[in-house]
C-alpha positions in Angstrom: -193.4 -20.9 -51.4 -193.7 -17.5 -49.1 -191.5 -14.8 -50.4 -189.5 -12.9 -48.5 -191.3 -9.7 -49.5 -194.5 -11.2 -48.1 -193.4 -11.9 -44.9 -194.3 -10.5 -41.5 -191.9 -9.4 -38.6 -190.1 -12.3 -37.4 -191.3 -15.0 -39.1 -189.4 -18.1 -39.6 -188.5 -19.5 -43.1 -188.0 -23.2 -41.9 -187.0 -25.3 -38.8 -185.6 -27.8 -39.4 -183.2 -30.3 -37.0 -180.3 -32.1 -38.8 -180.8 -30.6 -42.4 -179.7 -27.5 -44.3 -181.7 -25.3 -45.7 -180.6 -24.1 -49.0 -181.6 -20.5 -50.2 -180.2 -20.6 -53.9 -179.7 -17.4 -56.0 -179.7 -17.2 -60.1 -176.6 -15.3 -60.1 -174.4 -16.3 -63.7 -171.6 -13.6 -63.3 -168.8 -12.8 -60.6 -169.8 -9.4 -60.0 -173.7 -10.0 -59.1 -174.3 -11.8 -55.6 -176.3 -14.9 -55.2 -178.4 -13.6 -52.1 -178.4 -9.8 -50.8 -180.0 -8.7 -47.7 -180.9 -5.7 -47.7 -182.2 -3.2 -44.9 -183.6 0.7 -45.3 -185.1 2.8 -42.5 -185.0 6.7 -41.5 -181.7 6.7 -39.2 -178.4 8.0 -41.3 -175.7 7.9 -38.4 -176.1 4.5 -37.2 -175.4 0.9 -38.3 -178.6 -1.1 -37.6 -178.6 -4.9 -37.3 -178.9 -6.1 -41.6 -178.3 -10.1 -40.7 -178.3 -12.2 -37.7 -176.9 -15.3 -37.3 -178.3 -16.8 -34.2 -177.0 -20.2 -32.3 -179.0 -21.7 -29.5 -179.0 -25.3 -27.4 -181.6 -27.6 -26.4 -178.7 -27.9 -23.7 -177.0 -25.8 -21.2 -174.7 -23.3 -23.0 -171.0 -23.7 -21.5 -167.7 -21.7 -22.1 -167.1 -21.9 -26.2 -170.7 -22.0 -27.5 -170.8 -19.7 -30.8 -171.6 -19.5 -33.8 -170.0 -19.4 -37.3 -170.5 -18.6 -40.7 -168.3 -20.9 -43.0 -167.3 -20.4 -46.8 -167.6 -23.0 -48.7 -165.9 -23.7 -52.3 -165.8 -26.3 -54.6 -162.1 -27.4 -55.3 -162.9 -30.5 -58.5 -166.1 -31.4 -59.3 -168.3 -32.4 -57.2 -165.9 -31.5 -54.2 -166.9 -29.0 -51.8 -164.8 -27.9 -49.2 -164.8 -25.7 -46.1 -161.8 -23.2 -47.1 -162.6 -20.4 -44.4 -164.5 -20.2 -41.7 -165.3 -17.2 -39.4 -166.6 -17.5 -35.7 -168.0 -15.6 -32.7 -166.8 -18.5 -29.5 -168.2 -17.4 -26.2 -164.8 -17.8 -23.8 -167.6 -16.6 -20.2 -171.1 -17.5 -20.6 -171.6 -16.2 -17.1 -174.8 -14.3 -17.2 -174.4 -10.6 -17.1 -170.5 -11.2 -17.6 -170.3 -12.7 -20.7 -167.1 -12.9 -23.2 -166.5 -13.9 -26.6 -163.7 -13.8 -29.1 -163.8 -13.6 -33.2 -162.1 -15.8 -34.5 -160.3 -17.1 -37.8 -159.8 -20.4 -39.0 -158.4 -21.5 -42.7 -158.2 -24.4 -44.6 -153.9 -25.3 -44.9 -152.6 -28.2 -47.0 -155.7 -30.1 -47.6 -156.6 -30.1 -43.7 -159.8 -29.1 -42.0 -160.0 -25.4 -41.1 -157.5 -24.5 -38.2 -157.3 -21.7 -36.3 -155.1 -19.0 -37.4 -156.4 -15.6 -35.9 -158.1 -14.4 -33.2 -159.4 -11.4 -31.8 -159.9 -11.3 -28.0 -162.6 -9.6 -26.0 -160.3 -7.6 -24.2 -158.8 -5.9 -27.5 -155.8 -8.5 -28.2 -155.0 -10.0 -31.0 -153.6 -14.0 -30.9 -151.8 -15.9 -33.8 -151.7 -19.3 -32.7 -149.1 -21.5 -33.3 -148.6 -24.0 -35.7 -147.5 -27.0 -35.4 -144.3 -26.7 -37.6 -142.0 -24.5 -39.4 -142.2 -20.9 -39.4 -145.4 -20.3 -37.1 -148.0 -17.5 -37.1 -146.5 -14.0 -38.3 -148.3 -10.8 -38.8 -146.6 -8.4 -41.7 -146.8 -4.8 -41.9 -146.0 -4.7 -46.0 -143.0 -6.9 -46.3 -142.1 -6.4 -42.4 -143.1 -9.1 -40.2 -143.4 -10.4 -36.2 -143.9 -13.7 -36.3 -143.2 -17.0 -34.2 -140.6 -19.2 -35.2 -140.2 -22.8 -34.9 -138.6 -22.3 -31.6 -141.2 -20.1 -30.4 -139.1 -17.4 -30.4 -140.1 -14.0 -32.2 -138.4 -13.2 -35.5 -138.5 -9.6 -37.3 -138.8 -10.7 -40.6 -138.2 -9.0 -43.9 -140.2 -11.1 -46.3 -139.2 -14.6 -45.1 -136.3 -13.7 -43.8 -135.3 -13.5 -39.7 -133.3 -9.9 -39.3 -133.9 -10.5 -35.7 -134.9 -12.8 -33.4 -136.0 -12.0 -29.3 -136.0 -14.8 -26.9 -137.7 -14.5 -23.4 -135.9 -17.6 -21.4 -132.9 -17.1 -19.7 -132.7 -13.4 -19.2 -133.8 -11.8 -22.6 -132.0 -12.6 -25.4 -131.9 -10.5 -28.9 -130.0 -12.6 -31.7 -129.1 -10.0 -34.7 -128.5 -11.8 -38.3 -124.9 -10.0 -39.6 -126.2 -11.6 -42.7 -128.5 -8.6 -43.6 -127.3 -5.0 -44.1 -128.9 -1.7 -44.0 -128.7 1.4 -46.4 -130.4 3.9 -47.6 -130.9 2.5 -51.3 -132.2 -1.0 -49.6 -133.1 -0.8 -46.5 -132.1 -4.6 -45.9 -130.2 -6.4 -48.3 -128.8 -10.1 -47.8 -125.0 -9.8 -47.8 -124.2 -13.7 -46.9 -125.6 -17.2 -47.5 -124.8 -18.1 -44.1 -125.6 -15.1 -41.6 -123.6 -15.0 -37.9 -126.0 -14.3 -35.4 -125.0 -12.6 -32.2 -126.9 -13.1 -28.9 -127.4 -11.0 -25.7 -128.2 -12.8 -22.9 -128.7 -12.2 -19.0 -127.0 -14.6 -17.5 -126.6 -12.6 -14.1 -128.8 -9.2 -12.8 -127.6 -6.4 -14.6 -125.1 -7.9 -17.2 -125.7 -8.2 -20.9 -123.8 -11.0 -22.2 -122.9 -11.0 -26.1 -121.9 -14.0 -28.2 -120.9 -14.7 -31.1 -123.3 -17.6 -32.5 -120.9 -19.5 -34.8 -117.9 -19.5 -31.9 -120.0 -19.6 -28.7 -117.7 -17.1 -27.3 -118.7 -13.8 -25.8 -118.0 -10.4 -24.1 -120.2 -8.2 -21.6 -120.9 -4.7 -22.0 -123.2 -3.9 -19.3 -120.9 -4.9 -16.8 -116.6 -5.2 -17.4 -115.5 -8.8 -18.0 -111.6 -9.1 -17.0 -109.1 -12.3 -17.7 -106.2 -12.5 -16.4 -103.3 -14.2 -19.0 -100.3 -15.3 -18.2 -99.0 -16.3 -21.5 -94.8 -15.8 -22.5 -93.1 -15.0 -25.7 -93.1 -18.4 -26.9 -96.6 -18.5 -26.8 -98.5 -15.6 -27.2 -101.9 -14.9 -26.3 -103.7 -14.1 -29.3 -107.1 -12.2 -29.2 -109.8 -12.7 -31.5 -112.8 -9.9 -32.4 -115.3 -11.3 -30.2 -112.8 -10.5 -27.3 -112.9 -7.2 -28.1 -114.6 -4.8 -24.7 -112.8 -7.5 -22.3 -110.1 -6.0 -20.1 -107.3 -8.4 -20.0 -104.5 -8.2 -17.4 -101.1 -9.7 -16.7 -102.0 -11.0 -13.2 -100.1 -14.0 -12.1 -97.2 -13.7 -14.2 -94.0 -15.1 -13.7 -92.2 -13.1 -16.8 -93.7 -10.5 -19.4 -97.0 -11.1 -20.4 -97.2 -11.3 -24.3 -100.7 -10.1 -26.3 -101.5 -10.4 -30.0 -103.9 -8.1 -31.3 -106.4 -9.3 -33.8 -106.1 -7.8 -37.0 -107.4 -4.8 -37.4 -111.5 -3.8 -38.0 -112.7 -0.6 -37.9 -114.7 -0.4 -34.4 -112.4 -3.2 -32.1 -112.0 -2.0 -28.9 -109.1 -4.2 -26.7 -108.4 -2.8 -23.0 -105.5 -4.2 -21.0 -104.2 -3.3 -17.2 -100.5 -4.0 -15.8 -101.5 -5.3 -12.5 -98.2 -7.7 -12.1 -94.6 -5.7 -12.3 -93.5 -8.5 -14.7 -95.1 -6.4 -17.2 -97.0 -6.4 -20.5 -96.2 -6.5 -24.3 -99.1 -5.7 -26.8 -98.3 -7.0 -30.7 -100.5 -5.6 -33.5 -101.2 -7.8 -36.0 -99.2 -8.7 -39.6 -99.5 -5.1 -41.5 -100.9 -3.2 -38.6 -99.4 -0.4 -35.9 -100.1 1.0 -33.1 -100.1 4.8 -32.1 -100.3 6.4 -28.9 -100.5 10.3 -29.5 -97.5 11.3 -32.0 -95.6 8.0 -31.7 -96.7 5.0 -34.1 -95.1 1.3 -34.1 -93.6 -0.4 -36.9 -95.7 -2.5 -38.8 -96.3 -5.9 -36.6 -94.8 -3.7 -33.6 -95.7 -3.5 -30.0 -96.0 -1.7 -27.1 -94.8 -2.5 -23.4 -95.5 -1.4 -20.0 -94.3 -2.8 -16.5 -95.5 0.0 -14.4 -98.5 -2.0 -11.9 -101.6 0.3 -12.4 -101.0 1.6 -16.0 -103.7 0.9 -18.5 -104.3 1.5 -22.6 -107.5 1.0 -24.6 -106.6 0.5 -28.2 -109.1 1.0 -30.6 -108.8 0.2 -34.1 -110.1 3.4 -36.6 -109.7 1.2 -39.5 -108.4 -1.8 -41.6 -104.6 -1.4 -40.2 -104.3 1.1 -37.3 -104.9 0.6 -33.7 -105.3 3.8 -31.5 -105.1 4.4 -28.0 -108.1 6.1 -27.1 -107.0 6.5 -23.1 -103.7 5.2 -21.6 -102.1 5.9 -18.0 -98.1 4.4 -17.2 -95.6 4.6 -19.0 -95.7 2.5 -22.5 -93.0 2.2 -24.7 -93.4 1.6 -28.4 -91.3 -0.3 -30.6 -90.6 2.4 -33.4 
């Protein structure tokens, strides 16, 4: 047997065509390696070659010819299994223009070595997807981008979505309410069931914003207006995720009646006379309304039937409803 010290430049151990050659080390203990190759010269400020691993063909090489250097463990006795495996796969063998990527691959579930990394000539990095469940993800700590099982991408804290962008119909951003943020803990899961909220594209220029466990929405880019002709014996009666639409009175036949929703700090309802039949606004059980020094009675209202006039009534907290701007005359019920 030749040992490695005694050979020259370039020699070849063995060649051999279907068969491995084995080069066993006597290592007994974790921490001393079973084979080390090992290089010294003059240079200090470079990084020489130290091992090569070189792949040829008695063929003609073709795009995704490489070369890989697979770990191999034994799982029970007797079993050995390929658990990693890391490779350099040409993607151009076009002479003088070649390309190749590094790539990845892991054993999952009992199943061959997949690909679950790789990094692209061109200075990209692709996390391929999987075939189901939560697909590939890249974390920063606890922080994570990943692809989800509908191939959109989730911000993830831990395993959790805190947000989710979709690039289909316009772009889309869902936002999981279920999560909040503090100072103490930065995100902190608030609700078993999260509501997401959604905002779409549906035309050039227009964010569209829905509330995922209604399906109803608002803009905010752009002003959505309804018109509502609804009487006293049946009001209209808003909900939050109306809140930013401007709603008018426009084909009435006899005042138009609006119920607030109850109060949350942040609502934001807008409403326009555009019919002289007029408008009456009606705060919610326990709530007023105040425009400047003059407040309603709890559950009171305010009325307008001047065509043109306007009020935005914004609520500042659990129970009060401000106007922010108004123009007309409104009258409130004191």
């Amino acid at each position: 047997m030749t040992k490695l010290s005694e050979m020259a430049t370039g020699e070849v151990i063995g060649k051999v065509s279907d068969e491995a050659v084995d080069i066993r080390g006597g290592a007994t203990t974790s921490t001393v390696p079973a084979l080390r190759v090992a290089r010294e010269d003059s240079t200090t400020n470079t990084a020489p070659p130290v091992l090569a691993l070189r792949r040829t063909s008695s063929g003609t090489p073709a795009n995704g010819i490489g070369a890989a250097l697979d770990f191999e463990v034994e799982t029970a006795a007797g079993n050995i299994e390929v658990v990693a495996s890391l490779r350099a796969v040409t993607t151009d063998v076009t002479a003088a223009s070649e390309y190749c990527d590094l790539v990845m691959y892991l054993m999952k579930n009992g199943a061959p070595v997949a690909e679950v990394w790789r990094a692209q000539s061109y200075g990209g990095a692709v996390f391929p997807a999987a075939t189901t469940g939560n697909k590939s993800t890249l974390y920063v700590g606890i922080y994570g981008l990943r692809q989800n099982a509908t191939n959109r991408l989730d911000f993830a804290y831990g395993d959790n979505a805190i947000a989710t962008v979709q690039l289909s119909t316009g772009f889309c951003v869902s936002l999981n309410h279920g999560y909040a943020f503090s100072s103490a803990n930065p995100i902190a899961a608030t609700g078993s069931v999260p509501i997401t909220a959604q905002f779409l594209s549906p035309s050039a220029g227009v964010v569209h914003v829905t509330d995922g466990s209604t399906g109803s929405g608002k803009f905010l880019s752009s002003v959505l207006v309804e018109a509502n002709t609804a009487g006293s014996g049946a009001p209209n009666q808003l909900t939050a995720q109306e809140a930013g639409i401007f709603q008018t009175n426009e084909g009435c036949t006899a005042e138009n009646y609006q119920t607030l929703p109850s109060a949350v700090q942040g609502l934001r309802h807008s409403f326009i006379v555009q019919d002289a039949d007029g408008m009456r606004i009606t705060a919610n059980s326990g709530d007023t309304i105040r425009i400047g020094a003059s407040v309603s009675a709890a559950a009171g209202f305010v009325r307008c039937a001047t065509v043109g006039a306007w009020i935005e009534l914004v609520a500042v907290n659990a129970t009060e409803w401000f106007a922010r701007t108004d123009n007309g005359t409104w009258t409130i019920d004191a």
